[in-house]
C-alpha atoms as an extended CHARMM CRD file, in Angstrom:
* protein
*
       127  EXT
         1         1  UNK       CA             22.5290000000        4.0180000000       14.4740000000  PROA      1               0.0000000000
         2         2  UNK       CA             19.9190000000        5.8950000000       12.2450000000  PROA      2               0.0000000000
         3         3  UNK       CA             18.6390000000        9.1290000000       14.2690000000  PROA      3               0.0000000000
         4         4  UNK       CA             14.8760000000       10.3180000000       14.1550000000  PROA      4               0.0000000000
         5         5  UNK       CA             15.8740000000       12.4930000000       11.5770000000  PROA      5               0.0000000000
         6         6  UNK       CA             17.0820000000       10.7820000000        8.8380000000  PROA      6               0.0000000000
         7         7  UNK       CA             14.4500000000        8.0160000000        9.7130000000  PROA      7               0.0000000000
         8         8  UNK       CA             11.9290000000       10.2380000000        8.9160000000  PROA      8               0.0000000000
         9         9  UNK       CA             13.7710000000       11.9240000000        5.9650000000  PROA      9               0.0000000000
        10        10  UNK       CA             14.1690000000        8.2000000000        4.4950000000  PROA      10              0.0000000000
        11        11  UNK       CA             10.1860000000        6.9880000000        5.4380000000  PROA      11              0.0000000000
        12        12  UNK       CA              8.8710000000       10.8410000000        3.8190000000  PROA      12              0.0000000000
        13        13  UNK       CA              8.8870000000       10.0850000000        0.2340000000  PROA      13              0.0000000000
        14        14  UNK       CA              7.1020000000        6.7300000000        0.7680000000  PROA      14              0.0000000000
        15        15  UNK       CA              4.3030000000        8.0370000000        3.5800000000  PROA      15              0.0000000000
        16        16  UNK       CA              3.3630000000       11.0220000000        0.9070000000  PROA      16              0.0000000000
        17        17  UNK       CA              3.2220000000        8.0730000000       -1.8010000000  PROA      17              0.0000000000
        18        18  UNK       CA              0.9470000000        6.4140000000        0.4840000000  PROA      18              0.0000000000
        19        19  UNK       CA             -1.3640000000        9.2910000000        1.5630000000  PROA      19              0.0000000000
        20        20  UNK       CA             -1.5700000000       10.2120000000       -2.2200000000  PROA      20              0.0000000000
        21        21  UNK       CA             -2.6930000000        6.2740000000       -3.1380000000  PROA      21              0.0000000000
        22        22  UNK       CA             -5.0890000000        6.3310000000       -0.6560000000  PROA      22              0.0000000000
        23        23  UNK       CA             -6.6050000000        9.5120000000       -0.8730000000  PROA      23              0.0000000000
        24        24  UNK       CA             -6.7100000000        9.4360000000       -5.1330000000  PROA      24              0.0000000000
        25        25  UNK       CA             -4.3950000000        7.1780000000       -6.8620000000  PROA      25              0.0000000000
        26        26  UNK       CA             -6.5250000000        3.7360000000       -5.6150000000  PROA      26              0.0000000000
        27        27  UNK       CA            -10.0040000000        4.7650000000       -5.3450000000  PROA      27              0.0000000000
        28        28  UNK       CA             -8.9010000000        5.6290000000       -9.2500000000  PROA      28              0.0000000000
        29        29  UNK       CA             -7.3840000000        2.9190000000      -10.2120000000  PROA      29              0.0000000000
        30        30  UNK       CA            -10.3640000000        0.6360000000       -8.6140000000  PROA      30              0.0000000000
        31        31  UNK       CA            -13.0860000000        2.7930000000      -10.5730000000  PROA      31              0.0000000000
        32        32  UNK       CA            -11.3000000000        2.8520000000      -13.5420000000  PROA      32              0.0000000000
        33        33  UNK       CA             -9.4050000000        0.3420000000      -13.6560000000  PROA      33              0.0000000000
        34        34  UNK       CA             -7.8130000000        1.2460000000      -17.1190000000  PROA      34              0.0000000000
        35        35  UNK       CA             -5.3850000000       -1.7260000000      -16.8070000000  PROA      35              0.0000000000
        36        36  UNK       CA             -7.5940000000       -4.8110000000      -15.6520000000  PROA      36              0.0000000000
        37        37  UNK       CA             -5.4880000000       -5.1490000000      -13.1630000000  PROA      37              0.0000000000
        38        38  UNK       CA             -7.8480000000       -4.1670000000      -10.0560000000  PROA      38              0.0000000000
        39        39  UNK       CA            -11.0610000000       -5.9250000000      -10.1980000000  PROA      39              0.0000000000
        40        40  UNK       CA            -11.7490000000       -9.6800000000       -9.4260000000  PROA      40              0.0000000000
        41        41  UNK       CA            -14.4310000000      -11.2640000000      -11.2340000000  PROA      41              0.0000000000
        42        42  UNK       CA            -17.2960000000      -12.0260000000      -10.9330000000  PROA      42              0.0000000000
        43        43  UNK       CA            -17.3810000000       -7.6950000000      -11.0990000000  PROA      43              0.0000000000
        44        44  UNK       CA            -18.9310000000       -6.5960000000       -7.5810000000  PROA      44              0.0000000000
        45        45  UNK       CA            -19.4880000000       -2.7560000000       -6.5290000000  PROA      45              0.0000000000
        46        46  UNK       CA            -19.8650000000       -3.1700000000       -3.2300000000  PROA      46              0.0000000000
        47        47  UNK       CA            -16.4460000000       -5.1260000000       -3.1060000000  PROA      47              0.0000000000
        48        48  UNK       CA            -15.1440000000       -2.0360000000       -4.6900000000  PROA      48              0.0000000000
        49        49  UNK       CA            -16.4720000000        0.2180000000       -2.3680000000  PROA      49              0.0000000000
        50        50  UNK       CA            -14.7270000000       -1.6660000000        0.1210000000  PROA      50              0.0000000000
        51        51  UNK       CA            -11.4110000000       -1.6500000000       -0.9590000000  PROA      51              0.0000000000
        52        52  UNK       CA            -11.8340000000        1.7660000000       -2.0200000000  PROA      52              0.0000000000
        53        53  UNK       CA            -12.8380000000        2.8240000000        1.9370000000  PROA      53              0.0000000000
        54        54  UNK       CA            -10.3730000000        0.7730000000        3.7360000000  PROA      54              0.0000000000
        55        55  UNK       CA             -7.5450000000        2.0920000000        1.5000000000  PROA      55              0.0000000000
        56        56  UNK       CA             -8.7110000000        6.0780000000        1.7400000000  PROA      56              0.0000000000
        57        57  UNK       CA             -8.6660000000        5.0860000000        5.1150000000  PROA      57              0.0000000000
        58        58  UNK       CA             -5.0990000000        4.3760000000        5.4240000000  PROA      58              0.0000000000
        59        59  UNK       CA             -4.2030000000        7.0540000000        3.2320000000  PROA      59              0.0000000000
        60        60  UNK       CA             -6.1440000000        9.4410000000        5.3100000000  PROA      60              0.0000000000
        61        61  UNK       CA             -3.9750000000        7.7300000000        8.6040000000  PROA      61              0.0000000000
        62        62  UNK       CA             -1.1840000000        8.2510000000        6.2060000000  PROA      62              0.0000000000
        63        63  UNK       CA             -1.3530000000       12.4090000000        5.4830000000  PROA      63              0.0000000000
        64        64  UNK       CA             -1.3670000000       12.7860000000        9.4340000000  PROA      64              0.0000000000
        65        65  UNK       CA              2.2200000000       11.0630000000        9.4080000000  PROA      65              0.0000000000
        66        66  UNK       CA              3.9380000000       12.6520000000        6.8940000000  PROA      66              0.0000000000
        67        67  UNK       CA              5.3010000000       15.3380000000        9.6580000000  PROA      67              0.0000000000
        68        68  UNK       CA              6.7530000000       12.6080000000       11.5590000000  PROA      68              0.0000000000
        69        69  UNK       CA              6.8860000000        9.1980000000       10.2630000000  PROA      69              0.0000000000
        70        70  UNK       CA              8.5120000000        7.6820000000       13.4950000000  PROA      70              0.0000000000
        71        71  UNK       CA              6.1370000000        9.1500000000       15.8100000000  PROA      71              0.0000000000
        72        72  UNK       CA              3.5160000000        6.9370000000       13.8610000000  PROA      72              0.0000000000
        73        73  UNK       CA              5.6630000000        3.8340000000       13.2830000000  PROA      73              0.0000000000
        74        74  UNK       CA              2.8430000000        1.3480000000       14.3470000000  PROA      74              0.0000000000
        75        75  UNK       CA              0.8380000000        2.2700000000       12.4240000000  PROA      75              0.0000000000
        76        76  UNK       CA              3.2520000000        2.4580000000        9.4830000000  PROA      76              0.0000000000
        77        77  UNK       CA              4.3950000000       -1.2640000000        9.8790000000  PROA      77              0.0000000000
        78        78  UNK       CA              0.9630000000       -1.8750000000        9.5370000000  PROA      78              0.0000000000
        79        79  UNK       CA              0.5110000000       -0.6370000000        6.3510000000  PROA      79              0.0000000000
        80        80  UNK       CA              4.0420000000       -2.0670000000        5.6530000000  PROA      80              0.0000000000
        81        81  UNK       CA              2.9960000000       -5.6720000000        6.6440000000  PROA      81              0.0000000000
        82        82  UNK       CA             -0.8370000000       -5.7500000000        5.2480000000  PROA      82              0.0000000000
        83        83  UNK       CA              0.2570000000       -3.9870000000        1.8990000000  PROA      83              0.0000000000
        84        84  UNK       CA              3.7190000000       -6.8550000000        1.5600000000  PROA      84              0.0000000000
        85        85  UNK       CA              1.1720000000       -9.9880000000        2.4930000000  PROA      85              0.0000000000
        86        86  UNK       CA             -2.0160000000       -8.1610000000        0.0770000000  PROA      86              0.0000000000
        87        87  UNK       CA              0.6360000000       -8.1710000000       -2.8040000000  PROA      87              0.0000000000
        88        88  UNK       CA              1.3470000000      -11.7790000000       -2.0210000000  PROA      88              0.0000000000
        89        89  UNK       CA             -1.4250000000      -13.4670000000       -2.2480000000  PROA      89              0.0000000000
        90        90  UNK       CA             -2.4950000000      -11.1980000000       -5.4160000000  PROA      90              0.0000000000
        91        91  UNK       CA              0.9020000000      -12.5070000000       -6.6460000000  PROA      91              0.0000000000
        92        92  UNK       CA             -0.1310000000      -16.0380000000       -6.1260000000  PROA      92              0.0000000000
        93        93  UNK       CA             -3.6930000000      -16.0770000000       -7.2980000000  PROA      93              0.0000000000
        94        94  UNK       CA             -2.4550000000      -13.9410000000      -10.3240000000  PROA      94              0.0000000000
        95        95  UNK       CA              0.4840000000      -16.7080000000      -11.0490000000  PROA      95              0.0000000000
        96        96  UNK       CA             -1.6870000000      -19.9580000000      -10.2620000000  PROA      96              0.0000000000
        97        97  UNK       CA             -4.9560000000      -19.1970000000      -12.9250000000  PROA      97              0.0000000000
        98        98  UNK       CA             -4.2980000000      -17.3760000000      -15.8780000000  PROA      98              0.0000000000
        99        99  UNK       CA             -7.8950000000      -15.6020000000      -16.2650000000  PROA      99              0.0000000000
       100       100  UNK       CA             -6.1900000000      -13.4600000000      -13.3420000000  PROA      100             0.0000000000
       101       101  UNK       CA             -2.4270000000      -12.5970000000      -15.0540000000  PROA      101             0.0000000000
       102       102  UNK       CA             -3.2800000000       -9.5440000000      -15.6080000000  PROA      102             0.0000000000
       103       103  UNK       CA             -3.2780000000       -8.2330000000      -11.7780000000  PROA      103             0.0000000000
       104       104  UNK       CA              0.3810000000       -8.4550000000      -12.4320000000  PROA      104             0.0000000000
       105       105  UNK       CA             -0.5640000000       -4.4990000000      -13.4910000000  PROA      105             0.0000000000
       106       106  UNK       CA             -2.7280000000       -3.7980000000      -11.0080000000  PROA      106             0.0000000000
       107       107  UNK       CA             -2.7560000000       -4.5210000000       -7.1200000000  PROA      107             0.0000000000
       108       108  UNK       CA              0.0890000000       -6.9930000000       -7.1330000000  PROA      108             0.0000000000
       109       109  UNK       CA              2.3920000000       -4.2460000000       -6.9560000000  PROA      109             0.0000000000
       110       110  UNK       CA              1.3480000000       -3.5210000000       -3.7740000000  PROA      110             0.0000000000
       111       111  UNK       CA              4.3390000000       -5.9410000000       -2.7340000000  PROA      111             0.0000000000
       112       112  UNK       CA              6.7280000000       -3.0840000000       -3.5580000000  PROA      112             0.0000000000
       113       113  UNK       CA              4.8100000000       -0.2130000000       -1.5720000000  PROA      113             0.0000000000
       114       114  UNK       CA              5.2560000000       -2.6410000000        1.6310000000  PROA      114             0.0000000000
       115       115  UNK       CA              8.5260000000       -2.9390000000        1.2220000000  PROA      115             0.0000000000
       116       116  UNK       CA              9.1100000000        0.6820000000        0.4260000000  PROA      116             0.0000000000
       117       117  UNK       CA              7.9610000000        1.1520000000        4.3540000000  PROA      117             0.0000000000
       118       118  UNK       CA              9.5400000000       -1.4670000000        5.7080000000  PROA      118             0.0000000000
       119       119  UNK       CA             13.1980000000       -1.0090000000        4.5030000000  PROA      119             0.0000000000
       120       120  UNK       CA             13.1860000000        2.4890000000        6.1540000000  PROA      120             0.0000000000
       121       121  UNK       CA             11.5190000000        1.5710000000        9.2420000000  PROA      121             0.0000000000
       122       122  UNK       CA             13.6310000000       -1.8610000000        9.6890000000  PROA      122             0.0000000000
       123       123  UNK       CA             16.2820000000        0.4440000000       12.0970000000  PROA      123             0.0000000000
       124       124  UNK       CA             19.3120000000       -0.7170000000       13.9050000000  PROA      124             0.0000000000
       125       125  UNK       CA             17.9610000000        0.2480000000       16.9970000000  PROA      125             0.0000000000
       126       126  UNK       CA             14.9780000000       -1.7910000000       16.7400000000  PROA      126             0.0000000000
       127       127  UNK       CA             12.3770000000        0.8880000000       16.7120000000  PROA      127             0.0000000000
């Protein structure tokens, strides 16, 4: 059975890696977008803006559980689950019309950041 404290030692490193792509590395990556790999055409600001808020959003949600992952576990398999199915259906747009291959470098990784939650939180006590 994994105790509080090495749940929370093993969900740390991916909660900070959330608050910090919330709070700066996607609002980046969506105004930049240096790879092509964020922005769906036809090109749409207010789509941006958007994504941009509901991610700083969770990233905000994010900082506050960095002290104690468990205590916000919800909320963290919610972030787990949206980010996982987000990825997904990036994954399948990006694999089914070519014009959108390269999202493969830009929000399809999301996938891994779900699962980079989930495996942590997935507990043998059913937490």
């Amino acid at each position: 059975m994994t105790t509080d404290d090495q749940a929370n030692r093993a969900l740390r490193p991916a909660v900070i890696l959330w608050a910090f792509s919330g709070l700066v590395g996607i609002p980046f990556a969506v105004y930049f977008d240096l790879l092509g790999g964020w922005r769906w055409p036809p090109y749409n600001a207010i789509y941006d803006q958007m994504i941009v808020s509901v991610y700083f959003a969770l990233g905000v949600c994010a900082a506050r559980a960095i002290k104690n992952p468990i205590r916000h576990g919800s909320f963290l398999w919610f972030v787990a689950v949206s980010s996982f199915t987000h990825g997904l259906v990036m994954l399948f747009h990006a694999l089914r019309d070519q014009t959108h291959l390269h999202h493969l470098f830009g929000d399809v990784w999301i996938l891994a950041g779900g699962v980079s939650l989930a495996w942590p939180l997935w507990r043998d006590d059913g937490a």
